[in-house]
C-alpha positions as CSV (number, residue, x, y, z in Angstrom):
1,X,1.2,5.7,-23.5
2,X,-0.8,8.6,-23.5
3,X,-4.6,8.2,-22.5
4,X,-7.2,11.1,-23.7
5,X,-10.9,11.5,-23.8
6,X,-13.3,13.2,-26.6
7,X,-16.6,13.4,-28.1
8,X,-16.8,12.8,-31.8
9,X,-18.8,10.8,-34.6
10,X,-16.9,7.7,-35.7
11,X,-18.0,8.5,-39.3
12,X,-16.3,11.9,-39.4
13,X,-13.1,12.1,-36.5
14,X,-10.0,12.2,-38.1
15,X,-7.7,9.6,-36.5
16,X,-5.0,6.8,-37.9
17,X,-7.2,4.1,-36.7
18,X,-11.4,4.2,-35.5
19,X,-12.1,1.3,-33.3
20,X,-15.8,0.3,-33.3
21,X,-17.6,-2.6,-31.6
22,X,-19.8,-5.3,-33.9
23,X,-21.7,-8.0,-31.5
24,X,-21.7,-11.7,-31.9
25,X,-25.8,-11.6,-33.6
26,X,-24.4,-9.1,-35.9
27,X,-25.4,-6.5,-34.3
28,X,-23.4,-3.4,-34.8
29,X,-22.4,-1.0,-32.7
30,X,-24.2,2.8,-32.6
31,X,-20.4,3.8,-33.7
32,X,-20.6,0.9,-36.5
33,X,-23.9,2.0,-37.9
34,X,-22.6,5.4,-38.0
35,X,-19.6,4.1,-40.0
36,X,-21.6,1.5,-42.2
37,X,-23.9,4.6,-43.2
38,X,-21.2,6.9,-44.8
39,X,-19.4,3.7,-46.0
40,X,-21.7,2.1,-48.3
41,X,-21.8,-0.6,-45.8
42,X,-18.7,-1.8,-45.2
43,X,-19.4,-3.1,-42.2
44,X,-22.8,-4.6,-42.3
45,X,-21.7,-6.1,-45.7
46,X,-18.3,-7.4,-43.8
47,X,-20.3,-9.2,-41.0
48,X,-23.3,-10.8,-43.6
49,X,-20.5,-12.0,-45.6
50,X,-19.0,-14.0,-42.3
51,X,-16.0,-12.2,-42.9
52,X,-16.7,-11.3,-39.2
53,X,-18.6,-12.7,-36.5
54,X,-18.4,-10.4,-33.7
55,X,-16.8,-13.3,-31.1
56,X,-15.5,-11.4,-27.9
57,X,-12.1,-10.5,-28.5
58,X,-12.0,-10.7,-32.1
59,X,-11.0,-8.4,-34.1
60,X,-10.7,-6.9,-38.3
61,X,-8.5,-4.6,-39.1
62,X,-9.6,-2.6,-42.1
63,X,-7.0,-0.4,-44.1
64,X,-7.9,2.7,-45.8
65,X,-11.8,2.5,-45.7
66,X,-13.4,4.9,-48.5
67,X,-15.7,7.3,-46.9
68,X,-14.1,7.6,-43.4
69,X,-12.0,10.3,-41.6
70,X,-10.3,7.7,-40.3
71,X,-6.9,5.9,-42.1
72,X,-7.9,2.6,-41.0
73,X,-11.0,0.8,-39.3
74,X,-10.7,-1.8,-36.5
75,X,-13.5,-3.8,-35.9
76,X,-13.3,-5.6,-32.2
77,X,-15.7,-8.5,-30.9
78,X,-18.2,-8.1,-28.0
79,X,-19.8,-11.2,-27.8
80,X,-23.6,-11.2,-27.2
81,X,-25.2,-8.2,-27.1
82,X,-27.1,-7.0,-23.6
83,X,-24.4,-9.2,-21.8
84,X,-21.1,-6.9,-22.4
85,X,-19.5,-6.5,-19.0
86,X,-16.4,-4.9,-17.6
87,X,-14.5,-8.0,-18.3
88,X,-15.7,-8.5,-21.7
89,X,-15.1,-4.7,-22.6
90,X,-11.6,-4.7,-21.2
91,X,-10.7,-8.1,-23.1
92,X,-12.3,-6.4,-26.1
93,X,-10.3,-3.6,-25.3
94,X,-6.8,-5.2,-25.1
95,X,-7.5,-6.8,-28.1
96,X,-7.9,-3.8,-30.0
97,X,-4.6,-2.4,-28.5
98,X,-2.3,-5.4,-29.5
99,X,-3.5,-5.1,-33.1
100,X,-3.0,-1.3,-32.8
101,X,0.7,-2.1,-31.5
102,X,1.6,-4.0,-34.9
103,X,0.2,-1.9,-37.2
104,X,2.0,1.7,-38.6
105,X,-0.4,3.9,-36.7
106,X,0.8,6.7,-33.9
107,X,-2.7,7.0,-32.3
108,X,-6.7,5.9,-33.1
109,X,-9.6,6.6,-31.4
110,X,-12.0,4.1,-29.6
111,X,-15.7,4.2,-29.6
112,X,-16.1,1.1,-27.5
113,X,-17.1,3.1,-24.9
114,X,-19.9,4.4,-26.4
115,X,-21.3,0.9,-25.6
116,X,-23.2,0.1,-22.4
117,X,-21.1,-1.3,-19.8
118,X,-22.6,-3.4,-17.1
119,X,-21.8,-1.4,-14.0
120,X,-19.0,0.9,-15.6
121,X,-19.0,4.6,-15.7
122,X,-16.8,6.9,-17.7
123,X,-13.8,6.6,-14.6
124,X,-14.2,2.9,-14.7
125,X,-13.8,2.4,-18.4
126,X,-11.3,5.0,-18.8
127,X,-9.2,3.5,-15.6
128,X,-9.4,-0.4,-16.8
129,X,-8.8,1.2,-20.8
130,X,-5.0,2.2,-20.0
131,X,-4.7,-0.4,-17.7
132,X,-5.5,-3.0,-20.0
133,X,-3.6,-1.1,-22.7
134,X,-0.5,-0.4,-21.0
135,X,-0.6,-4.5,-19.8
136,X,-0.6,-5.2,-23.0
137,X,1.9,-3.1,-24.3
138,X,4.4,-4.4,-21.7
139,X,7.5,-6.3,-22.8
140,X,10.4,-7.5,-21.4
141,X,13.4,-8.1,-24.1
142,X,16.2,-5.9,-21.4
143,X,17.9,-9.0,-21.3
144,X,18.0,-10.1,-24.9
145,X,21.2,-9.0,-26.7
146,X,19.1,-8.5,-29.8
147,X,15.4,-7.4,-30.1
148,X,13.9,-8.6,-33.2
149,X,10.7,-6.7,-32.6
150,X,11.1,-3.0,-33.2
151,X,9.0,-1.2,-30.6
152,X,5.7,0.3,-31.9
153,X,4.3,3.7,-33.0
154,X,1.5,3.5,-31.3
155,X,1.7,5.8,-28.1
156,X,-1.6,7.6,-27.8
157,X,-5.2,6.2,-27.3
158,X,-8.3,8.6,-27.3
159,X,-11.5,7.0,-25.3
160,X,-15.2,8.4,-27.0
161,X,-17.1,10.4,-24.3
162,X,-20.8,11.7,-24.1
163,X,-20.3,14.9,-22.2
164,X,-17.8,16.9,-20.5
165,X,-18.8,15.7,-17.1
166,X,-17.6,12.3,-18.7
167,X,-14.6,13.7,-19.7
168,X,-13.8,15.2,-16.4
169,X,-14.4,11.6,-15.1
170,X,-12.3,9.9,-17.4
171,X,-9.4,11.8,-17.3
172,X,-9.0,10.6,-13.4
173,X,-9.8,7.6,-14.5
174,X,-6.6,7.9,-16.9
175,X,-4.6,8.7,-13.9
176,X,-5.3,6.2,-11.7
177,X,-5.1,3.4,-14.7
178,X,-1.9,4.6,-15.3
179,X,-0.6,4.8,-12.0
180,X,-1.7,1.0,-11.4
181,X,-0.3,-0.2,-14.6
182,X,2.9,1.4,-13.6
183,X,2.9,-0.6,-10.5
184,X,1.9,-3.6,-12.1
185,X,4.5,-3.7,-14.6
186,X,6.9,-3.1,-11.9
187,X,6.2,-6.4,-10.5
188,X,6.1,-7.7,-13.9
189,X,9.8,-6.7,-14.7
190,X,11.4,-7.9,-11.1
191,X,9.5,-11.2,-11.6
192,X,10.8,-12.1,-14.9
193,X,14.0,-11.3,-14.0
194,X,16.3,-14.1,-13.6
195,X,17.6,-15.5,-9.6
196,X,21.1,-14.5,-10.7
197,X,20.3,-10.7,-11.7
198,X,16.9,-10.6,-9.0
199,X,19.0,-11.6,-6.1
200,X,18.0,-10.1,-2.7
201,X,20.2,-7.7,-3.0
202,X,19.1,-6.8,-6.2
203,X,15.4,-6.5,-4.5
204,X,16.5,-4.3,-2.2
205,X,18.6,-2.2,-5.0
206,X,15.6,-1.6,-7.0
207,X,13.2,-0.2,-3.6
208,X,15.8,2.3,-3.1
209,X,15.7,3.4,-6.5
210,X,12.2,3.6,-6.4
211,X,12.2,5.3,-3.1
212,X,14.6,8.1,-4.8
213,X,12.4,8.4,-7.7
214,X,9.1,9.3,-5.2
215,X,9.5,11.9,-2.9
216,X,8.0,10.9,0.5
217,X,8.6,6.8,0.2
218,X,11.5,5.8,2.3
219,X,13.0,2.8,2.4
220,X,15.2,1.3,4.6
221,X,16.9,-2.4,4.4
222,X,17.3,-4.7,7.5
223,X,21.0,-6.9,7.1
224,X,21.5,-10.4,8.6
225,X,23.5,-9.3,11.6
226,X,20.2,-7.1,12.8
227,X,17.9,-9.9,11.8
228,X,19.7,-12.3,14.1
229,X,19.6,-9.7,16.9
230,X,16.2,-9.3,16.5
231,X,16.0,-13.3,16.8
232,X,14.4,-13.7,13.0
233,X,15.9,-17.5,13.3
234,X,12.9,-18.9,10.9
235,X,13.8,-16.3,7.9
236,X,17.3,-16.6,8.5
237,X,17.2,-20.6,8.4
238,X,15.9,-20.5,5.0
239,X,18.4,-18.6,3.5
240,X,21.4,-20.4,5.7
241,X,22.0,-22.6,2.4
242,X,22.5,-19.6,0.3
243,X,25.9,-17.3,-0.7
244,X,23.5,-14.7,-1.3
245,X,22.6,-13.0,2.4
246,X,19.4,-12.3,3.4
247,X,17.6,-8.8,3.0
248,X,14.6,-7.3,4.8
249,X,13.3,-5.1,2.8
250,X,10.9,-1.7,4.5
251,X,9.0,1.2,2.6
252,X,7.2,3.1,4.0
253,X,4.9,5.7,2.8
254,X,3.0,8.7,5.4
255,X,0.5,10.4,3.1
256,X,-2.2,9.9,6.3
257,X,-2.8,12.1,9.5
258,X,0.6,11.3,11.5
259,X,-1.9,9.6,14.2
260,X,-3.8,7.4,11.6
261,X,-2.7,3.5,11.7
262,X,-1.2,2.2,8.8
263,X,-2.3,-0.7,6.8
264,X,0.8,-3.1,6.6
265,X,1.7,-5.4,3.3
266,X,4.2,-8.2,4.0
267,X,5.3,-9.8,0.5
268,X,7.2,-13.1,0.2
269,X,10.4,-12.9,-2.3
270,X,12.7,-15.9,-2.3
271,X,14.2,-15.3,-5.2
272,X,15.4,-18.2,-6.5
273,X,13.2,-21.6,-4.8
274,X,14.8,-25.0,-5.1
275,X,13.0,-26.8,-2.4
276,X,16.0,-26.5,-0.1
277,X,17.5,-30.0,1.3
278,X,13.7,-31.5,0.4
279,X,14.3,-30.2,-3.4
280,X,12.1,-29.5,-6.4
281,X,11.8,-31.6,-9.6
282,X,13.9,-30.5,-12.4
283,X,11.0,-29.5,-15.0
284,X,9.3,-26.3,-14.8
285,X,12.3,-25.5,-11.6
286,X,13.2,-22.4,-13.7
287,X,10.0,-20.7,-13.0
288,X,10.8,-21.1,-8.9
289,X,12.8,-17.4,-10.1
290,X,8.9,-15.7,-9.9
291,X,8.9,-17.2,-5.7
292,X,9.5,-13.7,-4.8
293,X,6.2,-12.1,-6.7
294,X,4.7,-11.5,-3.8
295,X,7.5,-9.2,-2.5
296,X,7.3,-7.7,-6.1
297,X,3.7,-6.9,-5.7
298,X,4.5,-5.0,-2.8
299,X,7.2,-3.2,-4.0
300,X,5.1,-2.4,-7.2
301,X,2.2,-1.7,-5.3
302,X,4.0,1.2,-3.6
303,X,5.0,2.5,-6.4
304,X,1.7,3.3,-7.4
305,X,0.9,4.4,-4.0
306,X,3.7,7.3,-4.5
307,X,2.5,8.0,-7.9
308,X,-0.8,8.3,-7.5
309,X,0.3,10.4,-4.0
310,X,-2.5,8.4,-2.2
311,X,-3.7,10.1,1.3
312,X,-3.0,6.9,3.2
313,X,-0.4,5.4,5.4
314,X,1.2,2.6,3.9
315,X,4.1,0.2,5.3
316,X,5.6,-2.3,2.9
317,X,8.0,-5.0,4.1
318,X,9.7,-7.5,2.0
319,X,11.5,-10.4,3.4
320,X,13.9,-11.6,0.7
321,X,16.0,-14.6,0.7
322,X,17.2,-17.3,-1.7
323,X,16.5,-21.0,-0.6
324,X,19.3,-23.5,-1.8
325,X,20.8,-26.9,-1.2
326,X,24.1,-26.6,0.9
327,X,26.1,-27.9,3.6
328,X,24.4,-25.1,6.0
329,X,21.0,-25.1,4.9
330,X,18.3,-26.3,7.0
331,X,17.8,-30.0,7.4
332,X,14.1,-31.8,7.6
333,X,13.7,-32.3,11.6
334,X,15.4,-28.9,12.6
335,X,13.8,-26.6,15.2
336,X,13.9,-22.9,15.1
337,X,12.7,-20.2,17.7
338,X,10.9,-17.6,15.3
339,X,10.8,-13.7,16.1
340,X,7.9,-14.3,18.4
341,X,9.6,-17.0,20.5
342,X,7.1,-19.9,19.3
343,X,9.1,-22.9,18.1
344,X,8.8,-24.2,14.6
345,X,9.9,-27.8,13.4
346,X,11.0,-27.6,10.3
347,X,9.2,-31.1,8.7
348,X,10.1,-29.6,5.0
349,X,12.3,-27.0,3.8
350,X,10.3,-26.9,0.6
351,X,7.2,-25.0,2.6
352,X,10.3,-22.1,3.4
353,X,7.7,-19.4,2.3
354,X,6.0,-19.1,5.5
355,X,9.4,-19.1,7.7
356,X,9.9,-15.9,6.2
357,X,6.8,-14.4,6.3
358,X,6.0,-15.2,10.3
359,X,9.6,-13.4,11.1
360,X,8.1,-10.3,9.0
361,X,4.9,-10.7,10.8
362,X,5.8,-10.2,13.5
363,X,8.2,-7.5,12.7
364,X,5.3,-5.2,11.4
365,X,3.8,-5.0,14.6
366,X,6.2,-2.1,15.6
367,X,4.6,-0.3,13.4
368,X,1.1,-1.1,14.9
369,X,-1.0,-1.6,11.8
370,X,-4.3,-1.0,11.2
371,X,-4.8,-4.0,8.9
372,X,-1.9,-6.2,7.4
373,X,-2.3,-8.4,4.7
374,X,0.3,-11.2,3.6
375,X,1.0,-11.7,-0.2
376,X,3.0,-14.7,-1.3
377,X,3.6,-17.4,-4.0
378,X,2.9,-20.0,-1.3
379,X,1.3,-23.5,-2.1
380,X,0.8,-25.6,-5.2
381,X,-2.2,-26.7,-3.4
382,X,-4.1,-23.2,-3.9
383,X,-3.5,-24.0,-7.4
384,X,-5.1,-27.2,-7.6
385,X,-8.4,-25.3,-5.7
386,X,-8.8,-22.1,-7.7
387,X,-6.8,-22.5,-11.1
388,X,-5.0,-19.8,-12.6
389,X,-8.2,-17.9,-12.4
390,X,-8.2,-16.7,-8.9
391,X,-6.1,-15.9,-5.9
392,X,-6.6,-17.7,-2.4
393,X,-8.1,-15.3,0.1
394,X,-7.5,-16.6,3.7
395,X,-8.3,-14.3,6.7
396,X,-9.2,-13.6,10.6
397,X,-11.1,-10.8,9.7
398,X,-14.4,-11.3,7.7
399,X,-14.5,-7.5,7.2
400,X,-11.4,-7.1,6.0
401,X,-12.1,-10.3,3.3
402,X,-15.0,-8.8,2.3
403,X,-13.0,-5.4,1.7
404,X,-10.4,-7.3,-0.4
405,X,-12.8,-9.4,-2.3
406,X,-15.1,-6.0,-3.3
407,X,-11.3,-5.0,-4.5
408,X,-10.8,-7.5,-6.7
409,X,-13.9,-7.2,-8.6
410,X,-13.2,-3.7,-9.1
411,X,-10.1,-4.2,-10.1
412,X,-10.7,-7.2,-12.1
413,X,-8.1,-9.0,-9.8
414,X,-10.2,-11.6,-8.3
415,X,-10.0,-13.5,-5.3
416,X,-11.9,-16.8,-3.7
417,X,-12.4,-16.6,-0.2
418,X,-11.2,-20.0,1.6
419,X,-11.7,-20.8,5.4
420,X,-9.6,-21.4,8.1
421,X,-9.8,-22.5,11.6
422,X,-9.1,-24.7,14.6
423,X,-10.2,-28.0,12.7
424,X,-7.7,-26.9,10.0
425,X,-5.1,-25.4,12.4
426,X,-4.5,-28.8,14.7
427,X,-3.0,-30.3,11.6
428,X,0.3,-28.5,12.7
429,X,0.9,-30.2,15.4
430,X,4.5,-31.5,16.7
431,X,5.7,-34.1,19.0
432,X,8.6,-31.8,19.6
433,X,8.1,-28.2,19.1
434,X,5.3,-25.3,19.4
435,X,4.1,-27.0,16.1
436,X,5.5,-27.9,12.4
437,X,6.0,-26.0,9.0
438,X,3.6,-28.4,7.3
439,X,0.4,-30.2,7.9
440,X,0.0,-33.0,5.1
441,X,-1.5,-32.8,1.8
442,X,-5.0,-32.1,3.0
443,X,-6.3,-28.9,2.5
444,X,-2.8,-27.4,2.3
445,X,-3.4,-23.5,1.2
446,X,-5.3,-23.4,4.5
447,X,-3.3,-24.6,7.2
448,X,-0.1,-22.9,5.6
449,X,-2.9,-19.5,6.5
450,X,-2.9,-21.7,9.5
451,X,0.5,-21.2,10.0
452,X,0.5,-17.7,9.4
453,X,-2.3,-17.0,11.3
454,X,-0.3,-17.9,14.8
455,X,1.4,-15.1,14.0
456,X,-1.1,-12.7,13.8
457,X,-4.0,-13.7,15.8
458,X,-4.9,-10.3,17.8
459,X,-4.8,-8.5,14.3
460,X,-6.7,-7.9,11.5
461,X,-5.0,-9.6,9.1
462,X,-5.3,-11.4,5.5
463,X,-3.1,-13.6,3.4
464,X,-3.4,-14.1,-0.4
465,X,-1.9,-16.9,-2.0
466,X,-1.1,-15.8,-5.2
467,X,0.5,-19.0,-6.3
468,X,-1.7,-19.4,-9.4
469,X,-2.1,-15.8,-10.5
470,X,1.6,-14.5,-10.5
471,X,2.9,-15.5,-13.4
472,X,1.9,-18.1,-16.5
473,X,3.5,-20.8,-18.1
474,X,3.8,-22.3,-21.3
475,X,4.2,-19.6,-24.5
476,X,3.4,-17.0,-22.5
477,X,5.7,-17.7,-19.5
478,X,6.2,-14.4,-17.4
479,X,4.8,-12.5,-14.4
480,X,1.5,-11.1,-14.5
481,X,2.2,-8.2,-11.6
482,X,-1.0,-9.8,-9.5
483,X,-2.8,-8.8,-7.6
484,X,-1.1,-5.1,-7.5
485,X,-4.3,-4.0,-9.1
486,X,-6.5,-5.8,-5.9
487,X,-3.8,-4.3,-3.8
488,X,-4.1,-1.0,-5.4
489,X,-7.9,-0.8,-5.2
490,X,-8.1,-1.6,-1.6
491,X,-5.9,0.8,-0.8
492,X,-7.6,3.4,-2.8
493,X,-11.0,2.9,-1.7
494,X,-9.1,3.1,1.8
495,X,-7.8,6.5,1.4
496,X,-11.4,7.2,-0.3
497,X,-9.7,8.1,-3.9
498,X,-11.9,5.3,-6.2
């Protein structure tokens, strides 16, 4: 889609579609005033009627309005008025985009914001405008033999500006939306994908692709014979079970002085999650193929790092394995000796998520990182805490959660930032190795952080459990490509781009 930005009076701009802004009092809009004046109000007369009530997210769409420049009007709610924030407005926002998409028009232009924004500026409205536009324009039919929906016209959006200064503003703010939501919908793609297409393999495939599409990301793929001669035992017994080998998957991306420390992002992708020995419950096992979302965030979020050609060093690795029920897969009561020579018991082969992640862990320290921050589908437990709302944020580093959190509110990717420690951390113990894979029911987002933290206890590190976020259920089952926007944010404000 193609983003620009403009001055203009609603009442006179010539466009297939104006998109103006009516509040839940009834309150309209500067935008909707001007329309309502050269419309022998329309839209006054449309809101006293209750033909619309200005509810946030809701929207009108009005076709060939006498009076106008404009083919078509689209009224959009934005709840009460004084209280519209960057949440609202982008909500509002999509809104008006996914009636846009269904309608006959090729472009329209949006006086939303002309609107005061709590804490928003020109870059911030136009960044989280083609964000939430291009989110919602996303589909994913490549694997449906027949698409009933032909795509839409609509491929160009025009954002109301005061000024040229604003205009200057929002135009990076175009670029850096964009460059997100390409990311995002990266991860969005590999997630939906099913475990017999998205296969480790298949993972790997697709970052080599990428890497050929970005000049300056390189990306190199560790195989099962270098994993065991590196002694990655804890991965590798995860994926023991499977026909489909193992993968290690590294990008990396030097847009930083050569001396500069990298920040390092280690994303868990099994693939395809059954439990293992200890398996899953049939319903709902299907959406076990979006366990590897946090390897897909990681992957997306470096293609948005090359697009955007961030000044930063980045170092993405992506342990990706497939966790089945077979004659060779690991049994409840095994031991393994992890990368780092501690000793793991495995108690359940259903908490496999972490035995990846530890082996990558401590893999990334060759590259002596800066920061490195762990992204993974990892407990049901961090779903029954936070929802679907928020993502767990677990970390030895207040600094660094503080960096991540101030990310997701920019982003609108939040996070919740949970504790961890010694109290938490003795429920691992093991009557017969360094310590065990699980800790009990109690609290169980934090000691698998626990876990990970053993791992990475002189760095500054970070884990996200993105369980809840990654993907919904229900009617609109798919991946959501969180928290690439968090991850992209950080890393921007990082190279000191946004």
């Amino acid at each position: 889609m193609d983003f620009t930005a403009k001055t203009g009076s609603a009442a006179t701009v010539r466009t297939d579609c104006a998109v103006v802004g009516i509040y839940k009092d009834g309150r309209l809009s500067e935008a909707a005033r001007e329309i309502d004046v050269v419309t022998d109000k329309l839209v006054s007369g449309l809101v006293k009627s209750g033909d619309f009530r200005g509810q946030p997210g809701s929207t009108l769409l009005v076709p060939k309005p006498a009076g106008l420049g404009a083919r078509r009007l689209l009224l959009v709610g934005l709840g009460e008025a004084g209280k519209l924030d960057l949440k609202a407005w982008r909500k509002a926002h999509g809104a008006a985009v996914k009636v846009l998409l269904g309608t006959g028009a090729r472009e329209a232009f949006s006086f939303l914001s002309s609107e005061t924004v709590a804490d928003a500026d020109p870059y911030t409205l136009a960044r989280h405008a083609a964000e939430a536009a291009e989110e919602t324009a996303y589909r994913f039919d490549e694997m449906k033999s027949v698409v009933e929906t032909p795509p839409s016209k609509f491929n160009r959006l025009t954002m109301w500006v005061a000024d040229r200064k604003a205009q200057s503003a929002a135009s990076l703010g175009f670029k850096h939306g964009q460059g997100v939501a390409e990311g995002q919908s990266l991860a969005r793609r590999l997630g939906n994908l099913p475990g017999n297409v998205c296969t480790p393999a298949f993972l790997a495939a697709e970052a080599k692709k990428l890497a050929s599409a970005h000049q300056g990301l390189k990306v190199s793929v560790l195989e099962q014979a270098q994993m065991k001669k590196l002694g990655m035992n804890a991965l590798l017994s995860v994926s023991q079970g499977s026909r489909q080998p193992p993968k290690l998957i590294v990008l990396e991306w030097r847009g930083g002085p050569k001396q500069k420390a990298p920040v390092a992002m280690v994303g868990k992708a099994i693939t395809f999650d059954t439990g293992g020995i200890c398996i899953k419950p049939a319903p709902a096992m299907d959406e076990m193929k979006f366990d590897m979302c946090g390897g897909a965030s990681v992957i997306g979020t470096m293609a948005t790092v090359a697009r955007l050609n961030l000044p930063i060093n980045v170092i993405g690795l992506v342990p990706a394995a497939e966790n089945m029920p077979d004659g060779l897969a690991s049994r409840p009561g095994d031991i393994v000796t992890t990368m780092s020579g501690q000793t793991v018991e495995i108690l359940n082969t259903d908490a496999e998520g972490r035995l990846i992640l530890c082996d990558a862990l401590t893999y990334a320290r060759r590259y002596k990182p800066a920061t490195v921050v762990d992204i993974a589908t990892l407990t049901g437990a961090c779903v029954i805490a936070l929802g679907h709302h928020l993502s767990g944020l677990m970390s030895n580093d207040d600094s660094l959660a503080d960096e991540l959190l101030r990310a997701g509110v920019e982003a609108e990717d939040r996070a919740w930032h949970l504790p961890i420690g010694a109290d938490y951390d003795e429920q691992l113990k093991s009557n017969f190795a360094d310590f065990a894979n699980v800790a009990g029911r109690d609290a169980g987002a934090i000691t698998a952080a626990c876990f990970l933290n053993r791992f990475t206890r002189d760095l500054s590190w970070a884990h996200l459990d993105i369980a809840g976020t990654a993907w919904k259920s229900g009617q609109a089952k798919g991946g959501t490509g969180r928290p690439v926007p968090l991850l992209a944010q950080f890393l921007m404000s990082r190279a000191g781009v946004a």
